[in-house]
C-alpha positions in Angstrom: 110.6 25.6 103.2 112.7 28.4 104.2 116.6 29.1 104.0 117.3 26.6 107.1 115.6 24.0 105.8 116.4 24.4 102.1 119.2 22.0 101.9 116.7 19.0 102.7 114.6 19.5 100.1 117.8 19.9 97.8 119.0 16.2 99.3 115.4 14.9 98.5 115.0 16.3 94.5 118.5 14.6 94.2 118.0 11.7 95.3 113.4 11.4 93.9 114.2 12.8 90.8 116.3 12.2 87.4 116.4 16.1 86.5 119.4 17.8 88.3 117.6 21.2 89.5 119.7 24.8 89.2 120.9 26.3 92.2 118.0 29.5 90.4 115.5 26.6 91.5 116.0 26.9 94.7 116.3 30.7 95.0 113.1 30.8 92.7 111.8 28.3 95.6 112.6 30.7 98.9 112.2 33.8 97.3 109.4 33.5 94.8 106.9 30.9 95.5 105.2 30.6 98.8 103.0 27.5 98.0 106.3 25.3 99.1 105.9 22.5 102.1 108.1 19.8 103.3 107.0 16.9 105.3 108.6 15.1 107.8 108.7 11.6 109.9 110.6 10.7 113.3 112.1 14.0 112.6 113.4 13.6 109.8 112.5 15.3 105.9 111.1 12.7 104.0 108.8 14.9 101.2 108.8 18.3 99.7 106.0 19.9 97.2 106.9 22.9 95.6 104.5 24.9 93.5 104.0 28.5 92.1 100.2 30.8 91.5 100.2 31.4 87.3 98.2 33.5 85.5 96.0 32.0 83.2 97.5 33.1 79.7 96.7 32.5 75.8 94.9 29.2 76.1 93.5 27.5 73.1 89.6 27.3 72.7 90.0 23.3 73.2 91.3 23.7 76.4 88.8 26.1 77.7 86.1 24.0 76.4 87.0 21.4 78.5 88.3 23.2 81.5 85.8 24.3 84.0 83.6 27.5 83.9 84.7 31.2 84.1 88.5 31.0 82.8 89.0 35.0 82.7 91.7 37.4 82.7 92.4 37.2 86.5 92.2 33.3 86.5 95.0 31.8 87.8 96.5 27.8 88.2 98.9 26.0 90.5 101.7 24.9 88.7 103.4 21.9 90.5 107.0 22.2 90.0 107.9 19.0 92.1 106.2 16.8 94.9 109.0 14.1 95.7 108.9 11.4 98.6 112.0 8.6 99.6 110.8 5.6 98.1 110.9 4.2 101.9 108.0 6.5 102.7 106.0 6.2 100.1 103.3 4.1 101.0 102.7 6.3 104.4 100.2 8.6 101.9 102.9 11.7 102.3 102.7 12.5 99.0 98.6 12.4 99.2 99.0 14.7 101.9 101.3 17.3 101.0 99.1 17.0 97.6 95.8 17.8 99.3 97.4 20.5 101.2 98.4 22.2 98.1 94.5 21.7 96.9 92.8 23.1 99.9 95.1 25.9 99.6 94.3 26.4 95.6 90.5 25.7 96.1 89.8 28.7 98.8 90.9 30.7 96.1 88.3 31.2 94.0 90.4 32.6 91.0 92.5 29.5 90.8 91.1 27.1 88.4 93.0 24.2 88.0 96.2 22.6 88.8 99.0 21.2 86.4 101.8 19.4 86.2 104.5 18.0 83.6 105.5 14.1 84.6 108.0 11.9 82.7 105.7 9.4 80.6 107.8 6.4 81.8 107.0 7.1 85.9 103.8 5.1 85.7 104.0 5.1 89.5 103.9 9.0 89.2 100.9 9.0 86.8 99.0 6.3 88.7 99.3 8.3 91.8 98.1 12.1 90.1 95.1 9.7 88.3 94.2 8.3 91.7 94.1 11.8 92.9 91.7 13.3 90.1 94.4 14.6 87.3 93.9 13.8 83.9 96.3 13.9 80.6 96.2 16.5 78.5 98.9 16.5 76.5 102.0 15.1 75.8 105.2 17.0 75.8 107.8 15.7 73.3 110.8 16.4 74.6 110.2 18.6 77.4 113.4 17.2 79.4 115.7 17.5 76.5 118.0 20.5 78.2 118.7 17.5 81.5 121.3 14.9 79.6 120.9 11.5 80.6 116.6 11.8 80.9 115.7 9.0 78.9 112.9 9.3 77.7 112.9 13.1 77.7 109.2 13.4 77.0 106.1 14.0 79.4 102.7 14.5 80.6 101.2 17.5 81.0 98.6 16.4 83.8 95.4 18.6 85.1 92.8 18.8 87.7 90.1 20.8 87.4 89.2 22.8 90.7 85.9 24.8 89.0 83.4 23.4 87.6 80.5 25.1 84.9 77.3 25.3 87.0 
């Protein structure tokens, strides 16, 4: 995603998603986060993922536990910030593929150790599809979208894969 295509993947959040992103989204997007893709069909955009490389910070022993092996200092996670597809194109497996994309990437970097997500808990769709693809709940968020009126129910998911495993 870069500054001439940026406007697409604004048209596709608007019209995928029920949070109204910032304009700082999309500057955060083109100037911050490199792990962005858009996919298109006959030409035209159809999906976008967006994701940024976090440090691994102040996790509680639980979630170490049952995370993977060798969570240090330097270990990082993808956090997924959106992966949105028109409904219309949905069933062409975009998603799954701008999804796996964003896995290869993480998984040849051996410091990343899992990826996460937040999903509203009333898009079963959404959670089927992250389940299908190996992510598992591990929390929920009460209120989470309470800042974006009109987001009923403002509470989520907070989804994982685990990319590492203990040997």
């Amino acid at each position: 995603i870069n500054q001439d295509n940026i406007c697409y993947l604004r048209q596709i959040n608007a019209v995928v998603f029920p949070v109204k992103y910032a304009d700082s989204f999309y500057r955060d997007v083109l100037l911050k986060h490199p792990q962005e893709l858009s996919s298109y069909y006959d030409n035209m955009p159809v999906g976008a993922i967006c994701c940024r490389k976090e440090e691994i910070v102040d996790l509680p022993v639980n979630y170490l536990q049952n995370l993977p092996s060798k969570v240090c200092a330097t270990s990082l996670r993808i956090y997924i910030m959106t992966v949105g597809v028109l409904a219309s194109y949905r069933r062409y497996h975009i998603g799954s593929v701008l999804l796996e994309h964003i896995e290869s990437h993480a998984r040849a970097d051996e410091r990343v150790q899992h990826i996460c997500l937040h999903v509203q808990t009333t898009n079963t769709d959404a959670i089927q599809f992250y389940r299908r693809h190996g992510f598992t709940s591990w929390a929920l968020c009460r209120d989470y979208y309470k800042q974006n009126q009109g987001v009923e129910p403002p509470h989520a998911l907070f989804l994982v894969k685990a990319l590492r495993h203990a040997a």
